[in-house]
N, C-alpha and C positions, 0 to 999 in steps of 0.2 A: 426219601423217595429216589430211587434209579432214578440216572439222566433219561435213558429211555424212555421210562413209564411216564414221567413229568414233560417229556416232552410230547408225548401222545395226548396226553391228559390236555397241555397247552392245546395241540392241532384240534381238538374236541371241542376246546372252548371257545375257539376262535369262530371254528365252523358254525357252532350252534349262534350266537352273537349275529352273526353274518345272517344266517337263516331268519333270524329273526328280526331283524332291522333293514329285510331285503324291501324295498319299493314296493308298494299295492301294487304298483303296473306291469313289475317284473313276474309277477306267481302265475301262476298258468289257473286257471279259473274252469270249473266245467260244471256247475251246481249253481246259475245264478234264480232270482228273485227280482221280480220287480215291483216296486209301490206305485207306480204310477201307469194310466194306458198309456200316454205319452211316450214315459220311458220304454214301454214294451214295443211300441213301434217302432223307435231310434231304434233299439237293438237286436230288432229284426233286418232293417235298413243298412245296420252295419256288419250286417253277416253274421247273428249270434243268436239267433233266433232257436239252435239246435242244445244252446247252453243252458235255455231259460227251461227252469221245473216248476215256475211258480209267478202268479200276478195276480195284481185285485182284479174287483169286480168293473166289469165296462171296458178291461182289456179287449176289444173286440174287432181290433187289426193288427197285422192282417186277420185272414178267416180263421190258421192253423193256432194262432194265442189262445182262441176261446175254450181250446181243448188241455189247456193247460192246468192243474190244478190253482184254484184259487182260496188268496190267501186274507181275503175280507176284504174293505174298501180302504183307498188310498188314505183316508182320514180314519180310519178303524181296524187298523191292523189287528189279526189274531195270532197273538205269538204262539200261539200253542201248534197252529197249522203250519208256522216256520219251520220251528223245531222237529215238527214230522216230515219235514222234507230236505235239511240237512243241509242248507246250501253254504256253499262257500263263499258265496257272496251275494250280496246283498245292498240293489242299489235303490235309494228313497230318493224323496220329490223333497225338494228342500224349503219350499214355498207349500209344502202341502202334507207332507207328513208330519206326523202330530212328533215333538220334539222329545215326549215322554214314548212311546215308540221306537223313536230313533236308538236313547239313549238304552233302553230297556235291552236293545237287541246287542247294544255294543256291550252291555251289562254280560250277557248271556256269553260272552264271545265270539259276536260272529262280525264278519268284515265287511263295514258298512261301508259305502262313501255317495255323497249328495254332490246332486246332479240339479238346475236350475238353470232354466232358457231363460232370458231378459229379452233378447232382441232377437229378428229376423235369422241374423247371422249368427248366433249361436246355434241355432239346429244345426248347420254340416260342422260346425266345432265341434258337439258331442258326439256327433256318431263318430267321426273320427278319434275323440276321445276314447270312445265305448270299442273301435276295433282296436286301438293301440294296448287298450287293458286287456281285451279278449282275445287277441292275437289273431284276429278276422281283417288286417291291415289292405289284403288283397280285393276286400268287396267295400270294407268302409271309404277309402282314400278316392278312390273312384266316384263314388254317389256321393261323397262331400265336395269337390272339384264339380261334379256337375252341378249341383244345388248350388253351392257358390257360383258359379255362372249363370245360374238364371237371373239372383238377384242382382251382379253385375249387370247383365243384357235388359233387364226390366228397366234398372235403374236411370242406364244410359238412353233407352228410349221414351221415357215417359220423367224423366226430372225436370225436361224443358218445356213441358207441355202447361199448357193454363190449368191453375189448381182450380174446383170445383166443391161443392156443398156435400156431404156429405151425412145420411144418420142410416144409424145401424140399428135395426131391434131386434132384442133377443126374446121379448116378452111383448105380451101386447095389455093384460089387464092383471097388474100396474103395468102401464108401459114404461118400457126398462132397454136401456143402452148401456155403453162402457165408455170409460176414458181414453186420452192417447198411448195407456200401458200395454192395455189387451193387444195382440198379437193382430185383430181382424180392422185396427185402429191402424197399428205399423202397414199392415197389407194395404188398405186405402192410402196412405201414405207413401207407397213404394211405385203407387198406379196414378198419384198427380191429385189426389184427393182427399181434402181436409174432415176430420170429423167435427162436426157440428158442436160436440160435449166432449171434446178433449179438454176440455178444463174442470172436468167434473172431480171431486176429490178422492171419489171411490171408483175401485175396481170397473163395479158394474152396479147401477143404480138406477132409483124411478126418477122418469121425469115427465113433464106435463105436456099436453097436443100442445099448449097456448105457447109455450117453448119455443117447439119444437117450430108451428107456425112461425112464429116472428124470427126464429135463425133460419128457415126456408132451405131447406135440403134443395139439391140439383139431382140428388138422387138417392134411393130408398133404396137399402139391402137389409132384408127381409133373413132372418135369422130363424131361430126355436125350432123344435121341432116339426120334422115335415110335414106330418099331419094336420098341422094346423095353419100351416103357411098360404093355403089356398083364401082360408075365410079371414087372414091378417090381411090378405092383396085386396081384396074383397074391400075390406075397412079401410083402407088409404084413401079407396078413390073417390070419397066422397069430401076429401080435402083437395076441393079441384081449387083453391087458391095457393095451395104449393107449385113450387115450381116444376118440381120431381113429377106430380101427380099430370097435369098440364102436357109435360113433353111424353109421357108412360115411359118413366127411367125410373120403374119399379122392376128388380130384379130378387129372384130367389137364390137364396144360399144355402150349401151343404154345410150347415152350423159345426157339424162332428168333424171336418176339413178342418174349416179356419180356425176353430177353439184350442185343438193340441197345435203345440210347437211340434211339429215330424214335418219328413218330407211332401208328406200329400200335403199340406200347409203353402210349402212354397211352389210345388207340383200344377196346385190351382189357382195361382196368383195372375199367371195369362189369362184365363178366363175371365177374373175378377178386374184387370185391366182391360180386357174389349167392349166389359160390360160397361164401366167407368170412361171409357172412351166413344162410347155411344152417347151415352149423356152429356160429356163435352163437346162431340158434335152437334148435339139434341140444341143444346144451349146457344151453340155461334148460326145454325140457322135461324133460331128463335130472334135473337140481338140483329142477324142481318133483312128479318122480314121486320122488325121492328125499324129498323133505319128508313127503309124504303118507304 
């Protein structure tokens, strides 16, 4: 072979090699997918919302995701609705999409990578992640710096404050709460107040009034859906031996907030601490007509 042509041939093979072995975070991305609403929020958050061609069902923030074509549920993905929409990327729930899913997609060749909030503070880490890949560094860096300074600002106002009782329901017939994993556990947690069934072993599970009585909440946040949450408030108050019940430190919560790890999550953590902070008030008045 000519030195020439072998040495073209090398620059060829080099390039190619290179191309191929460049960084997921370095490729310019414009076809993504999303398995999770979660994730479709982050990635609206971080400025990428004009990328996305594709999400499951219950993607329903913001308003403009619901128009986007949907690709089955985050636990039921249809690959055949992926493939008709061609994306280049492709980000799954890693605590949530189903692993034969996962792997079927990477089978297919398409460019997956898992995404999984643990804590508080991983929400502004992903969206910053999410605009570092998607080159939207200008809208992500800024709403991760803010959101990181809420839970800063929360933390340093309310760390020093007297912790408090705390039960959360998500359900009411089985009545049903979560452990200290769920995200709406850390949020009590970030506001000075303990949950009640942080030691429970599951996720999210049934537990008994007779419980729930003898750990004696200081305060009730009232989860499930909103329709129902009037006749759940309804139902508490006839446990006028709780404490919660006694001081009315019964508060209703926007469950579709606190359930996804996204900004609205930590967005509504002030609220969920004034409400939190009423009821420790609720309780040092109670303690001091009690002294007197």
């Amino acid at each position: 072979m000519p030195f020439r042509a072998w040495l073209l041939a090398t620059f060829l093979l080099l390039h190619f090699q290179q191309a191929c072995s460049k960084p997921i975070e370095e490729k310019v991305y414009h076809r993504v997918i999303s398995l999770s609403p979660h994730l479709t929020e982050l990635l609206f958050s971080a400025g990428a919302g004009d990328k996305l061609v594709g999400r499951v069902s219950y993607s329903d923030y913001p308003p403009q995701a619901g128009s986007l074509p949907e690709v089955g549920a985050y636990n039921a993905i249809s690959i055949e609705k992926v493939i008709q929409l061609k994306p280049d990327l492709i980000i799954a729930w890693q605590s949530g999409t189903r692993p034969v899913d996962v792997n079927r997609l990477k089978q297919l060749g398409f460019n997956v990578i898992l995404s999984d909030s643990q804590k508080l503070s991983d929400i502004p880490n992903e969206i910053e992640r999410f605009g570092k890949l998607l080159h939207t560094e200008s809208v992500a860096e800024p709403e991760a710096q803010r959101l990181q300074a809420i839970l800063k600002n929360l933390n340093d106002h309310y760390s020093s404050r007297k912790q408090i009782r705390a039960f959360y329901q998500i359900w009411n017939a089985p009545l049903m709460t979560v452990n200290h994993e769920q995200f709406i556990s850390q949020a009590m947690q970030i506001c000075g107040a303990k949950n009640i069934f942080s030691d429970l072993p599951l996720l999210a599970a049934e537990v008994n009034i007779e419980t729930v009585l003898q750990r004696d909440p200081q305060v009730i946040l009232v989860g499930g859906e909103q329709a129902m949450q009037n006749q759940w408030l309804q139902d508490w108050k006839k446990w006028n031996s709780l404490t919660a019940v006694r001081n009315e430190q019964i508060y209703q919560l926007d469950a579709d907030r606190f359930h996804r790890a996204t900004a609205r999550l930590i967005d509504g953590l002030e609220g969920l601490c004034k409400a939190i902070d009423k009821a420790r008030k609720a309780m040092s008045k109670t303690d001091k007509t009690t002294k007197e």
